[in-house]
C-alpha positions as CSV (number, residue, x, y, z in Angstrom):
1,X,0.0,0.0,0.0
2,X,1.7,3.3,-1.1
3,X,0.0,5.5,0.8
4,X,1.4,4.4,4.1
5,X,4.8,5.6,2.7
6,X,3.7,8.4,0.8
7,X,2.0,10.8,3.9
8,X,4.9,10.4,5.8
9,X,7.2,11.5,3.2
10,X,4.9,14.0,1.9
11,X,4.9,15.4,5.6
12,X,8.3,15.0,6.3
13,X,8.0,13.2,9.4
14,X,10.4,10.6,7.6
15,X,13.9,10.5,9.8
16,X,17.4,10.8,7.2
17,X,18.6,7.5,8.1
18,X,14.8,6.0,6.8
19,X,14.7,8.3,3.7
20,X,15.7,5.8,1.5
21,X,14.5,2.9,2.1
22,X,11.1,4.3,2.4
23,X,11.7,5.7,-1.2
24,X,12.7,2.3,-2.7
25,X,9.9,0.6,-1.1
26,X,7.2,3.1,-3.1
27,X,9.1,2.7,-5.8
28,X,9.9,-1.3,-5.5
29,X,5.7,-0.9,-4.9
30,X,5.1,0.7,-8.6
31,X,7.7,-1.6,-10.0
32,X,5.4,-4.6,-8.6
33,X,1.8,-3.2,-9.6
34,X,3.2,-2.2,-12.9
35,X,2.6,1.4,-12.1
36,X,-0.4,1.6,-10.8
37,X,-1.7,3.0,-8.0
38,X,-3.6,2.6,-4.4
39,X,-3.0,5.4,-2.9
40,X,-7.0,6.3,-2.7
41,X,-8.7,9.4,-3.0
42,X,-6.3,10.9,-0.7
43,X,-2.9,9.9,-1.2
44,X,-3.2,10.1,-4.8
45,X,-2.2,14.3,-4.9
46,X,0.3,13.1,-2.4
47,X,1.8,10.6,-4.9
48,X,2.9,13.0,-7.6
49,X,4.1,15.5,-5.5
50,X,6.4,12.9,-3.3
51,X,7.5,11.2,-6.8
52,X,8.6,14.8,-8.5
53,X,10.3,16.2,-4.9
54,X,12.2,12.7,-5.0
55,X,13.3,13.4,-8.8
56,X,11.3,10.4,-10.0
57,X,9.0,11.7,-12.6
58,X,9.8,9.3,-14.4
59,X,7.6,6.6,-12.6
60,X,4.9,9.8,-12.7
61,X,4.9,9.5,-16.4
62,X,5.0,6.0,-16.4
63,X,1.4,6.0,-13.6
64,X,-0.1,8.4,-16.0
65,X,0.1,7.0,-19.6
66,X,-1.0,3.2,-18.2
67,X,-4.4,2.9,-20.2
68,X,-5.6,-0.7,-18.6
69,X,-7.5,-0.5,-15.7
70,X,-6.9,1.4,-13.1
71,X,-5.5,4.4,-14.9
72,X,-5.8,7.5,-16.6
73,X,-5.6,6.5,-19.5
């Protein structure tokens, strides 16, 4: 569940010695749902803004040209 990683880093609550493995596991998370996301209604503005503060807009683009359910698309 992404979420649970993403509102802690979106608050900054995360501690420097957790910073990346916390990162790795959202991204390790994408990687395994083939880029899509559960971060529900509420998490979801959280997502982009955590993924382009991290410099991984890459995995953005990759969330928002899926076109197979659930997506943009």
């Amino acid at each position: 569940m992404q979420g649970c990683d993403i509102f802690p880093l979106h608050t900054g609550i995360v501690p420097g010695e957790k910073l990346k493995p916390v990162i790795e596991n959202v991204v390790n998370k994408l990687k395994e749902q083939d880029y899509h996301s559960d971060t529900g209604m509420y998490g979801t503005e959280f997502l982009f803004k955590v993924l382009d503060s991290f410099g991984m807009n890459s995995a953005a683009c990759k969330i928002l040209s899926k076109t197979d359910y659930p997506s943009y698309g």
